[in-house]
Rosetta silent file (secondary structure, phi, psi, omega in degrees, C-alpha in Angstrom):
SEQUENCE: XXXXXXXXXXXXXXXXXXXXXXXXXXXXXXXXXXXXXXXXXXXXXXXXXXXXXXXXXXXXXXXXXXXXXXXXXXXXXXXXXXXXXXXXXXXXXXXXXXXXXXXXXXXXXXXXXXXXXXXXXXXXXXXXXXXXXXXXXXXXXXXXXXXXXXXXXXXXXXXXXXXXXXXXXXXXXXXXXXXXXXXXXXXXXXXXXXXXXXXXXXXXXXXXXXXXXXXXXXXXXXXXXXXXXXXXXXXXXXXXXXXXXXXXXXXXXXXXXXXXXXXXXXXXXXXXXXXXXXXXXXXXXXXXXXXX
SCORE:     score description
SCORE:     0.000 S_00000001
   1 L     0.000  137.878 -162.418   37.513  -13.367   31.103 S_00000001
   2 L   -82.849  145.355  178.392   38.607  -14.321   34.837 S_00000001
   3 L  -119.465  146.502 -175.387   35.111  -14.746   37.046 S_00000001
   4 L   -27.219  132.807  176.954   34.261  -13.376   39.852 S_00000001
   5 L   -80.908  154.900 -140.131   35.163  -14.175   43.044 S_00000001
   6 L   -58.079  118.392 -163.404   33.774  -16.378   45.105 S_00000001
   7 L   -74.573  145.854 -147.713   30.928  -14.912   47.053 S_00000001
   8 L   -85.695  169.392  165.479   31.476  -14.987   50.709 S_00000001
   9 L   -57.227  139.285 -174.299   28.942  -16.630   53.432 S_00000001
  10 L  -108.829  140.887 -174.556   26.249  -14.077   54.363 S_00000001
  11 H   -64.112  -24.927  163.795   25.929  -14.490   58.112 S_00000001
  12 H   -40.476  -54.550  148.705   22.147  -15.762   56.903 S_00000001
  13 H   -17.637  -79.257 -164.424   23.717  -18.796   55.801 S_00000001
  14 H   -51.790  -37.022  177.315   24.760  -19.125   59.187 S_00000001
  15 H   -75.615  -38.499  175.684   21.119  -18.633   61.161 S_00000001
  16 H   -17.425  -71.749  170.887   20.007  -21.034   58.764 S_00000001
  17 H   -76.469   -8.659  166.108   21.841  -23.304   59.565 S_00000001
  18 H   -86.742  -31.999  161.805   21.472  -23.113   63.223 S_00000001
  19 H   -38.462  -60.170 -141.872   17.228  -22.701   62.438 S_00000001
  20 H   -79.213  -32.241 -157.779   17.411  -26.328   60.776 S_00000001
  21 H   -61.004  -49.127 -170.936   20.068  -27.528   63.294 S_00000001
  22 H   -80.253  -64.065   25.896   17.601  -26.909   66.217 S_00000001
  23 H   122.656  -43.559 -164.580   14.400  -27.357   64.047 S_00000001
  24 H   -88.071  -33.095 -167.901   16.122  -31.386   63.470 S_00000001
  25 H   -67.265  -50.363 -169.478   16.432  -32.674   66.788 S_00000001
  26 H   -53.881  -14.017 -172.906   12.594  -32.207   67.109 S_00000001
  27 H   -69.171  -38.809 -171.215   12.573  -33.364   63.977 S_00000001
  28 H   -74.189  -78.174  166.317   14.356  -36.625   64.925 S_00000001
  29 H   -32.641  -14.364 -166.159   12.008  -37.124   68.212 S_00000001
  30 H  -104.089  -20.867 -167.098    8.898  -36.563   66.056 S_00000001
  31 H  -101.337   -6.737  164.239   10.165  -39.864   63.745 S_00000001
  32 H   -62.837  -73.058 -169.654   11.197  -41.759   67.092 S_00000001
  33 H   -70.511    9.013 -157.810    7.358  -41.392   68.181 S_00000001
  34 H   -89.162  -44.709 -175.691    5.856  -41.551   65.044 S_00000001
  35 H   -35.498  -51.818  162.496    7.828  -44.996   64.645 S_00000001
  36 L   -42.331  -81.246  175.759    6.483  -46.245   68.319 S_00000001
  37 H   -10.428 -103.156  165.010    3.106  -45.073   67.036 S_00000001
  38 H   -33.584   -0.075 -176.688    3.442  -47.653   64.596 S_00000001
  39 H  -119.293  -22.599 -173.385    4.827  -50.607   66.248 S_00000001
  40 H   -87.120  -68.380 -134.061    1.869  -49.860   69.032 S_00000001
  41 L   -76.120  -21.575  170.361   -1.007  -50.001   66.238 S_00000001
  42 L   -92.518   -0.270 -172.677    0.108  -53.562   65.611 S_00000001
  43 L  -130.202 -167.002 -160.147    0.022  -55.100   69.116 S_00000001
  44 L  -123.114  -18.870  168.192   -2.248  -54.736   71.920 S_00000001
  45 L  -138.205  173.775 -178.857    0.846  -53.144   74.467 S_00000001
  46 L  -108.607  166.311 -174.852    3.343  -51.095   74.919 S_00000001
  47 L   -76.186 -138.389 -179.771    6.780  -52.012   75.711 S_00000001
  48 L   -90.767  -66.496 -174.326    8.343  -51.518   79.485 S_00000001
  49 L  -138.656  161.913 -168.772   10.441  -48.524   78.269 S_00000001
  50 H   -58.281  -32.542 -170.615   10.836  -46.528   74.978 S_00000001
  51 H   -79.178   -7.168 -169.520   14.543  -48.195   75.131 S_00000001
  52 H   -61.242  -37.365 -178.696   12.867  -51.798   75.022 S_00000001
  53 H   -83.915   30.277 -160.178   12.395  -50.836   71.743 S_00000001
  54 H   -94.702  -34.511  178.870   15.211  -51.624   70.315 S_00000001
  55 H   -73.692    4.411 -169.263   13.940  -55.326   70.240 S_00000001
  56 L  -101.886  176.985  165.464   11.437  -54.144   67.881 S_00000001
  57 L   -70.709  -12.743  167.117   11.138  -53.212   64.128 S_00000001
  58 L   -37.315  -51.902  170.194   12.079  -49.351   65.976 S_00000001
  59 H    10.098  -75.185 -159.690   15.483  -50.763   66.235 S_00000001
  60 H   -70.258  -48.629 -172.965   16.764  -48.913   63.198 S_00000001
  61 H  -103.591  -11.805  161.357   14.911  -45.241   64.012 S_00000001
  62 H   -76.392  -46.821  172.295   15.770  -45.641   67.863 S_00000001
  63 H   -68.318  -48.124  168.161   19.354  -45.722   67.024 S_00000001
  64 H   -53.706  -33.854  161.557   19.584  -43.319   64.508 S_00000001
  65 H   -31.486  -81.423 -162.485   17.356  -41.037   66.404 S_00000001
  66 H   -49.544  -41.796  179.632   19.209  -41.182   69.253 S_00000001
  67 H   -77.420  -15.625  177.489   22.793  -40.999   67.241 S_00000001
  68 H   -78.016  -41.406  178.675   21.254  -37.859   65.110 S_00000001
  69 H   -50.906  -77.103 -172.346   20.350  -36.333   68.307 S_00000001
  70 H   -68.199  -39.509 -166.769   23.645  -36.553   70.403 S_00000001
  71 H   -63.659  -40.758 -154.113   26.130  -35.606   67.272 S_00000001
  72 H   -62.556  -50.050 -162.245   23.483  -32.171   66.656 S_00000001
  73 H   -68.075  -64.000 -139.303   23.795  -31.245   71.140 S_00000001
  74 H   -62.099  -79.651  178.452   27.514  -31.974   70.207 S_00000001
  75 H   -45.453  -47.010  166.467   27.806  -29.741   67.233 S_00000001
  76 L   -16.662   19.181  127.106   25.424  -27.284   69.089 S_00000001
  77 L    55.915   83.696 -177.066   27.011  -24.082   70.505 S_00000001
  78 L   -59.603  144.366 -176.462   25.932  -23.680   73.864 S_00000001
  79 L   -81.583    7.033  174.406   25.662  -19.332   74.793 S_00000001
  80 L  -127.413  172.216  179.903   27.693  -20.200   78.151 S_00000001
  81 L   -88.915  -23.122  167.606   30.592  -22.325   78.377 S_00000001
  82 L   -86.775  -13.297  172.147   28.652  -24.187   80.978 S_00000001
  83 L   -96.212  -24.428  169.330   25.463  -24.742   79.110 S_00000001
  84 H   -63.087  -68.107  173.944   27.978  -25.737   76.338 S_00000001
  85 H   -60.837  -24.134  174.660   29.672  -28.441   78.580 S_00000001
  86 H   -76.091  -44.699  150.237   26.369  -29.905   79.444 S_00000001
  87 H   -28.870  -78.112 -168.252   25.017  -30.059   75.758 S_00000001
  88 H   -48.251  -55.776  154.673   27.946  -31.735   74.813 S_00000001
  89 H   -39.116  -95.124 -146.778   28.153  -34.521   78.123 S_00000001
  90 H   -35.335  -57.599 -144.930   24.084  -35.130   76.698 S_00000001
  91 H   -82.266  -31.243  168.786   25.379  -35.364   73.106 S_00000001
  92 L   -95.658   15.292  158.016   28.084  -38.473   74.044 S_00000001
  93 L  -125.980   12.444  153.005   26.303  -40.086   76.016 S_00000001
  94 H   -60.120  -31.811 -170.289   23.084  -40.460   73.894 S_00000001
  95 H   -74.352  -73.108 -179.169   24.793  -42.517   71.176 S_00000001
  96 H   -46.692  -12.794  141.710   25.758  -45.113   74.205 S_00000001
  97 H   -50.858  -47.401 -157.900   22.073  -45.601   75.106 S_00000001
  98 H   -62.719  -64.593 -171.671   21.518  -46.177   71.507 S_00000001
  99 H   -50.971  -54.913 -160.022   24.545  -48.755   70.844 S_00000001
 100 L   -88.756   82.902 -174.929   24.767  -50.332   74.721 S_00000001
 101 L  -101.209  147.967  172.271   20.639  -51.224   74.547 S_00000001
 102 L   -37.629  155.898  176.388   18.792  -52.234   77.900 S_00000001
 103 L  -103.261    4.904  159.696   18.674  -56.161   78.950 S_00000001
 104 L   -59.221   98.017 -177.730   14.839  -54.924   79.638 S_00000001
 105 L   -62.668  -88.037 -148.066   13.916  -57.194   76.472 S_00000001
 106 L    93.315  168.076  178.681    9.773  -56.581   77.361 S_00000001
 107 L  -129.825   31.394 -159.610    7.356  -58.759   75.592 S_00000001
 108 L  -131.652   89.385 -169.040    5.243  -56.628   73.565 S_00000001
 109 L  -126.861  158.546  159.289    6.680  -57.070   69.714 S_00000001
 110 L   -93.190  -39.232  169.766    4.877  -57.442   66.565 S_00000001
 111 L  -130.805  139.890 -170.277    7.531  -59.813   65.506 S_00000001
 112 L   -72.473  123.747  145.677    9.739  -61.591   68.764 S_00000001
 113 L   -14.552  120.052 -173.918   12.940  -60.804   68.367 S_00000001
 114 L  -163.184  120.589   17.124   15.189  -64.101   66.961 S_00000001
 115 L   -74.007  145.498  172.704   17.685  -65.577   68.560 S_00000001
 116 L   -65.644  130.373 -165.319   15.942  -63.975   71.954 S_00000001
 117 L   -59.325  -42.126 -157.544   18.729  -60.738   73.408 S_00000001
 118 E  -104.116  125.729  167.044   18.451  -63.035   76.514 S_00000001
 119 L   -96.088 -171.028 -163.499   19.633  -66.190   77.690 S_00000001
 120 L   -73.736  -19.438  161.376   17.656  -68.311   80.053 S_00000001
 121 L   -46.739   -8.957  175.991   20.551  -67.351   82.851 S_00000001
 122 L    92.674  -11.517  173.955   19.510  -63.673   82.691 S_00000001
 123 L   -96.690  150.061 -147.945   23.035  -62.865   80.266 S_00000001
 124 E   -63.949  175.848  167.788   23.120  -60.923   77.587 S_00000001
 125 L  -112.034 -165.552 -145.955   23.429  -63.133   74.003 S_00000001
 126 L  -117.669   16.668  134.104   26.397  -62.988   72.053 S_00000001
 127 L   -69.473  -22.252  176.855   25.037  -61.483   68.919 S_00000001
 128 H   -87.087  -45.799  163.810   23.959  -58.284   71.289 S_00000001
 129 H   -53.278  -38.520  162.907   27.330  -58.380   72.831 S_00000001
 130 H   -39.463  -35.513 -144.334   29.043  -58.574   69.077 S_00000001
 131 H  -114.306  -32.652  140.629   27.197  -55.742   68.371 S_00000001
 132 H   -31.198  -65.560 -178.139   28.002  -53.563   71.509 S_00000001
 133 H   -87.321   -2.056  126.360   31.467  -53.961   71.197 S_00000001
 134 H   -31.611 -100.872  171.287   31.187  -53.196   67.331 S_00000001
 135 H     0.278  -72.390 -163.713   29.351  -50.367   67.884 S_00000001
 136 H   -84.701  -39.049  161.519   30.864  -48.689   70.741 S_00000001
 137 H   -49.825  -39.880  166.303   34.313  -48.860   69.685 S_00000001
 138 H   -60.373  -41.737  174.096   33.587  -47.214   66.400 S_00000001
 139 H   -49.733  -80.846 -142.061   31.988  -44.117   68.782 S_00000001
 140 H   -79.915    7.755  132.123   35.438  -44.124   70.121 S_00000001
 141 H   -30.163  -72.288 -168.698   37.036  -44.383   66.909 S_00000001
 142 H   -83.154  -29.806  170.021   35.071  -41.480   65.413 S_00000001
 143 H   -42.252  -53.994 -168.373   35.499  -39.537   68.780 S_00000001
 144 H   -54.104  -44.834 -164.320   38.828  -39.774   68.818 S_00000001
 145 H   -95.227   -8.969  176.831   39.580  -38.549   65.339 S_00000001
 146 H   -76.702  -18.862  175.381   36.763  -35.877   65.261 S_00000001
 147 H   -73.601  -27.955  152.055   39.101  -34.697   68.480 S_00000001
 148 H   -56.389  -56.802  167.788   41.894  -34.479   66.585 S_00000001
 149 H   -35.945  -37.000 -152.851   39.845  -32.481   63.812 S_00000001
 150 H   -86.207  -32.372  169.286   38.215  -30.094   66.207 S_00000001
 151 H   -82.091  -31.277  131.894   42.085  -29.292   67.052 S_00000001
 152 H   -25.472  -71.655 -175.381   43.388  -28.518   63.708 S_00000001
 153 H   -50.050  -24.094 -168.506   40.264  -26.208   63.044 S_00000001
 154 H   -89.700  -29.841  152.774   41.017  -24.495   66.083 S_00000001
 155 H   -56.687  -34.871 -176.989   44.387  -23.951   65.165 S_00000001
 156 H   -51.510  -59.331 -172.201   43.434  -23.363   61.581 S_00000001
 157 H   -59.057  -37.354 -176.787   41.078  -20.328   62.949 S_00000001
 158 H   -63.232  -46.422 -175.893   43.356  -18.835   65.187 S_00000001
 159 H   -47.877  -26.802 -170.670   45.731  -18.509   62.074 S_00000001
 160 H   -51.931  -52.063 -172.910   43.088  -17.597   59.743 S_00000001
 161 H   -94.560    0.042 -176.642   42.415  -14.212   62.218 S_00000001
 162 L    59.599   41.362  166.409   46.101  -13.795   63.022 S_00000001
 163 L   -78.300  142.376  157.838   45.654  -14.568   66.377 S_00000001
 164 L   -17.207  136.557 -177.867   47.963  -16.072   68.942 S_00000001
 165 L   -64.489  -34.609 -168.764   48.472  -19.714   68.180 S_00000001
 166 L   -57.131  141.440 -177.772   47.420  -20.548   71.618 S_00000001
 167 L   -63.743   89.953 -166.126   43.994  -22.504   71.954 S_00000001
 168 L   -22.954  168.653 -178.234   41.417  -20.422   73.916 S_00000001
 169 H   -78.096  -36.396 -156.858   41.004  -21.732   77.685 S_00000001
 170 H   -76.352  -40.497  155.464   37.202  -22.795   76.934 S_00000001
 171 H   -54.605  -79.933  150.783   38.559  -25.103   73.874 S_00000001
 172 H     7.249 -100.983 -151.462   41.206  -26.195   75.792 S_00000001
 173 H   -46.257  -53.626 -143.682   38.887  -27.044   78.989 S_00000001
 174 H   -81.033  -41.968  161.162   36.342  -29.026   75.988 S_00000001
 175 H   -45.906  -67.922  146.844   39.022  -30.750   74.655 S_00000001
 176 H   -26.341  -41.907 -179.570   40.387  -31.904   77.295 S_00000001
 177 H   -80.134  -51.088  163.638   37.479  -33.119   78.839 S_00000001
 178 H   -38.366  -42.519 -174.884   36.746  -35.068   75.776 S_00000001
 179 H   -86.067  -20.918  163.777   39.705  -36.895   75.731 S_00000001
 180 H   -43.519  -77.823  143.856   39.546  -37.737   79.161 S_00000001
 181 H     6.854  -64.493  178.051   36.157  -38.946   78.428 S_00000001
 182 H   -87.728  -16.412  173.008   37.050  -41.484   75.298 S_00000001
 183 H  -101.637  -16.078  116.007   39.880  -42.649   77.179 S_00000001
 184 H    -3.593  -71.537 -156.575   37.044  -43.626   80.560 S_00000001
 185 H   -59.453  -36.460  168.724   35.447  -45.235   77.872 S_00000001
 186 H   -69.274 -128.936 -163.015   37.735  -47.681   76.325 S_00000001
 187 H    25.651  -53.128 -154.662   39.214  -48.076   80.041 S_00000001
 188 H   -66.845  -50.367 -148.797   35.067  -49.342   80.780 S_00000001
 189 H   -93.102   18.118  176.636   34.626  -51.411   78.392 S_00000001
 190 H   -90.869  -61.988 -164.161   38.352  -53.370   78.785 S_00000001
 191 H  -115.276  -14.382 -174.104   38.113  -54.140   82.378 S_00000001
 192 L   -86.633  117.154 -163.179   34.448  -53.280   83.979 S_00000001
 193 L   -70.439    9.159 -162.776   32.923  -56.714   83.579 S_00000001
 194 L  -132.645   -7.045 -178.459   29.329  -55.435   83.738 S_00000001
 195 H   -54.154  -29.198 -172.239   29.379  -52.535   80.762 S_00000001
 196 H   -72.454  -24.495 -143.138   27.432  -54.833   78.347 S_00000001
 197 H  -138.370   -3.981  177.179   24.208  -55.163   81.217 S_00000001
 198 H  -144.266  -18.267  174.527   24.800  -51.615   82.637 S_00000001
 199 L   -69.447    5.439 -167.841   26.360  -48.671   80.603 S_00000001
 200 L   -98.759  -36.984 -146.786   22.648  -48.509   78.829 S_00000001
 201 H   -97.099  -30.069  173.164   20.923  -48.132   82.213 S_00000001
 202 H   -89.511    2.986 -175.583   23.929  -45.101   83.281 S_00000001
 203 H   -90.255  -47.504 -171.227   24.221  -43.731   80.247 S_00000001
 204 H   -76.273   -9.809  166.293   20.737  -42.660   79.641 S_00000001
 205 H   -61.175  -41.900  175.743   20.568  -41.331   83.592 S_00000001
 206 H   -74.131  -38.183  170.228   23.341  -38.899   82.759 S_00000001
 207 H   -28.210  -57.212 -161.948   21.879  -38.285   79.079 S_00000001
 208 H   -91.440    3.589  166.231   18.860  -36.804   80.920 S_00000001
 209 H   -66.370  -57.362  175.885   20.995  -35.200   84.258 S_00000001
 210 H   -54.687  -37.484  178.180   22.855  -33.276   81.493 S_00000001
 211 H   -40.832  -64.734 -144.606   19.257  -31.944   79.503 S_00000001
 212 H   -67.769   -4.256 -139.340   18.289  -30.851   82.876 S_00000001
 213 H  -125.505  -60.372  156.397   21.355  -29.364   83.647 S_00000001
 214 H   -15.122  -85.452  173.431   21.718  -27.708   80.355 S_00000001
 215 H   -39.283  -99.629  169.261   17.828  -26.122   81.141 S_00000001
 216 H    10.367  -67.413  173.006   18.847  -25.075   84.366 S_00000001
 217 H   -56.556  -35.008 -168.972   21.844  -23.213   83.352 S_00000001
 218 H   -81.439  -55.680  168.572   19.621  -21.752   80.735 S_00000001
 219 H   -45.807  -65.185  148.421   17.373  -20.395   83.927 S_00000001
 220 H    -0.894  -63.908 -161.298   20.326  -18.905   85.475 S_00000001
 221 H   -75.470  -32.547 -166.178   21.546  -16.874   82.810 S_00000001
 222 H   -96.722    4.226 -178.097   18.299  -15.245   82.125 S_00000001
 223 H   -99.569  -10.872  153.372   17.197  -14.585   85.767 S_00000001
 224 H   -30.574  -70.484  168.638   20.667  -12.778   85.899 S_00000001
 225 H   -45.899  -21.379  163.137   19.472  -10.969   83.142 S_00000001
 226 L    91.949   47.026 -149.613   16.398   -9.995   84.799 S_00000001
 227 L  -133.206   99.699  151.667   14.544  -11.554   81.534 S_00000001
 228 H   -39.040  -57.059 -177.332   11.406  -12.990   83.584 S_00000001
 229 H   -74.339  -69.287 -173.284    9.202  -14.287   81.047 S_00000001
 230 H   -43.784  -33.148  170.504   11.869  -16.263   79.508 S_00000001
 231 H   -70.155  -43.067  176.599   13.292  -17.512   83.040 S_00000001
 232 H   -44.109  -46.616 -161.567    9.410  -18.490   84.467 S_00000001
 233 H   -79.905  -23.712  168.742    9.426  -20.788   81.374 S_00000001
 234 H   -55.590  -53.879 -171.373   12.781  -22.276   81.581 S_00000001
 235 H   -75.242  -23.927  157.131   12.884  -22.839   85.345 S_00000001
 236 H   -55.475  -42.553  165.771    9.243  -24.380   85.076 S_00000001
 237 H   -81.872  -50.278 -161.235   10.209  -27.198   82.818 S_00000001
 238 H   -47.901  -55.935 -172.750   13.420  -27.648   84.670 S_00000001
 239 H   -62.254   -4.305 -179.414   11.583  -28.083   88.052 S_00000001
 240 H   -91.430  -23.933 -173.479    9.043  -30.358   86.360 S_00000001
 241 H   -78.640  -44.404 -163.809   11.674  -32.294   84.808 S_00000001
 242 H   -84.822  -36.432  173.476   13.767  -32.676   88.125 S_00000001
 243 H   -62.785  -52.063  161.141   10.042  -33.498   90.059 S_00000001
 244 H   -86.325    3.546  106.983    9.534  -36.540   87.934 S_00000001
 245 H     2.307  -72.892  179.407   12.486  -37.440   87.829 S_00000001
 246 H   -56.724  -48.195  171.434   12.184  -37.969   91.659 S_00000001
 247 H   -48.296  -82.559 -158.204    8.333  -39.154   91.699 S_00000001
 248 L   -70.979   -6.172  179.963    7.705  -41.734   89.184 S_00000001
 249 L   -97.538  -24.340 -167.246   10.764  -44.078   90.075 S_00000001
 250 L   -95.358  -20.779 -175.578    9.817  -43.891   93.656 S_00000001
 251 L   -93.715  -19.378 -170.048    5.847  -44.082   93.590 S_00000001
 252 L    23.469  103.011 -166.647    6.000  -46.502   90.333 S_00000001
 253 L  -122.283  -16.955 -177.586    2.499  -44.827   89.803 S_00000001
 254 L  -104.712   13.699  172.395    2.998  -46.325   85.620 S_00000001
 255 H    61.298 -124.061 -143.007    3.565  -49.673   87.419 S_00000001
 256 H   -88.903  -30.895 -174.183    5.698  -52.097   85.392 S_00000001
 257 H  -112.613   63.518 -173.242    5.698  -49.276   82.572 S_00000001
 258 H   -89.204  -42.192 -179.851    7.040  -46.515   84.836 S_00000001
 259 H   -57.677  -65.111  178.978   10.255  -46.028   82.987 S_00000001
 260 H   -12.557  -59.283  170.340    8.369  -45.995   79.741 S_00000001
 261 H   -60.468  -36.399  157.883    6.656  -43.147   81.344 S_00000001
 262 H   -70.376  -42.636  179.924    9.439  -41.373   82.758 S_00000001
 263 H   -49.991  -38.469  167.873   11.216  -41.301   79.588 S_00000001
 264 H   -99.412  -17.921  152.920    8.720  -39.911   77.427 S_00000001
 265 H   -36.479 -103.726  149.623    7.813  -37.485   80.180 S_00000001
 266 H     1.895  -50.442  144.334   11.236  -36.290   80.224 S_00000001
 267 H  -107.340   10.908 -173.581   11.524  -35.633   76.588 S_00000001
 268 H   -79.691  -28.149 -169.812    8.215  -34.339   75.661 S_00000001
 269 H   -82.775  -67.889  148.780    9.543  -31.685   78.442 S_00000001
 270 H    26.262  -95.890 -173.633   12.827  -31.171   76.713 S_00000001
 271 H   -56.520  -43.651  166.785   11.411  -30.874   73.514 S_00000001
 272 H   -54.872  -58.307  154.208    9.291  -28.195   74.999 S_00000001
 273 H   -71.524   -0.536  118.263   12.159  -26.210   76.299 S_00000001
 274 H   -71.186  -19.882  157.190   13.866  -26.565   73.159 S_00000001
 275 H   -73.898  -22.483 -164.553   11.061  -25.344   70.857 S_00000001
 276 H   -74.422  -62.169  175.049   10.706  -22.331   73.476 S_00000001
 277 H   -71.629  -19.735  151.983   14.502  -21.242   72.925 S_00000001
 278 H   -31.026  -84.679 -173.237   14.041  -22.078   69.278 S_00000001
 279 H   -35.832  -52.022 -174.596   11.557  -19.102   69.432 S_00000001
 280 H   -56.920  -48.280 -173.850   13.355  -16.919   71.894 S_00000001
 281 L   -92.731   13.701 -162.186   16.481  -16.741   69.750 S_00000001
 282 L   -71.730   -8.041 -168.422   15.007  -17.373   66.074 S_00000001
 283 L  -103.696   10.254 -153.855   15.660  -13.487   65.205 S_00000001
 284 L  -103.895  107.826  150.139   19.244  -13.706   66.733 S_00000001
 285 L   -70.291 -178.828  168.762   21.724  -12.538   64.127 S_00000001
 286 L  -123.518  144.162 -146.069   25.049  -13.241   64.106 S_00000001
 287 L   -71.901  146.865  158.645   27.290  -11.069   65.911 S_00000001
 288 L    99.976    4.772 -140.803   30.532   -9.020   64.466 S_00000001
 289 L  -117.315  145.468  164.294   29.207  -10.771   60.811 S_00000001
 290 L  -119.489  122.893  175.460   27.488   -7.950   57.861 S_00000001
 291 L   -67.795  147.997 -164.653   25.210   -9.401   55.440 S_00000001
 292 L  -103.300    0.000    0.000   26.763   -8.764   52.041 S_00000001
């Protein structure tokens, strides 16, 4: 006897999966700090900055964090096309913090690093360069060909609904910008002689320009909307985000461990404004979709 056919996706499926998607980055940030946590309880200091710790036993959960992190804001589905483009900027250039790590060594390890990231000239050594230019070519490897996927699928979909072949403009525009983007990047790391000692220290300023930007954007839409309570809380962390932001590099008020300080500042605020729209939307079906 022939068996039934296959039962379709219940748009449930779908919130699910956007619950856990948003549910994991905090998740990923809670095993980044727990790891720190641990690497603190053995030494007597902290490093300079949370990226320092990459010379540590962290190593391993600061990159993955960080690479778990940008692919989710990637995958993410911003509700504007402009809160979408920001997400997305955040989500490629977190993995190049991770890969591209600070020449801030710090000195505050449980076990020293060995061979030492540094020579005594101040240049990077050539197992950290090896593992840069490893690293960051494979991002622009897997960029490259998830941008070719993402362009199939979109053709795949239009066909799917029996839609015009042509690629919406907002795909288009993200596409585009992507490749633009992956082709920057190989271009940096060919001829700008400084990417190994500096694409760590501009990559994570734009990581967190984009958050904020994101948040922002998010504050926008809803004071359009007239939706108060939801805008006071957005536009509160933004302006808190963008005030220390300003403050703490110029006052060095955490002294020597002022980044350290901005950094976890900066995502503890985040993380705040992402559990908040967690909440706001957690009841948010999905639209034109019937549960079966």
């Amino acid at each position: 006897m022939a068996g039934k056919p296959a039962r379709p996706l219940k748009s449930q499926d779908a919130i699910k999966t956007y619950r856990y998607l948003r549910i994991g980055i905090i998740g990923a940030v809670v095993l980044l700090a727990a790891s720190i946590g641990i690497e603190r309880s053995k030494v007597s200091c902290w490093q300079t900055s949370i990226s320092a710790y990459y010379y540590t036993p962290v190593r391993a959960v600061f990159v993955g964090t960080l690479i778990a992190v940008g692919l989710s804001l990637i995958v993410y589905k911003g509700r504007t096309p402009l809160e979408d483009i920001c997400l997305n900027f955040a989500g490629m250039f977190a993995p190049v913090v991770a890969v591209a790590p600070t020449t801030d060594v710090g000195r505050c390890w449980s076990i020293a690093p060995t061979p030492l990231p540094v020579e005594n000239d101040g240049s990077l050594a050539t197992w950290v360069v090896t593992n840069i230019h490893n690293n960051f070519y494979a991002l622009l490897i897997a960029g490259a060909i998830g941008l070719g996927v993402s362009l199939i699928l979109a053709v795949v979909v239009k066909r799917s609904i029996r839609a015009p072949l042509q690629v919406d403009r907002g795909t288009r525009l993200s596409l585009l910008v992507t490749a633009l983007v992956l082709l920057f990047g190989w271009w940096l790391i060919k001829n700008w002689s400084d990417f190994n000692t500096r694409a760590h220290g501009y990559a994570a300023v734009l990581f967190f320009v984009f958050l904020i930007g994101a948040i922002v954007v998010k504050s926008i839409e809803h004071w359009r909307r007239r939706n108060q309570a939801w805008f006071r809380i957005y536009a509160t962390v933004a302006a808190v985000m963008i005030l220390g932001a300003a403050l703490m590099p110029t006052t060095r008020v955490f002294g020597e461990h002022t980044v350290f300080a901005l950094e976890a500042y900066e995502i503890t605020l985040f993380a705040v404004y992402w559990i908040a729209q967690t909440a706001e939307n957690w009841d948010e079906g999905v639209v034109g979709s019937e549960e079966q």
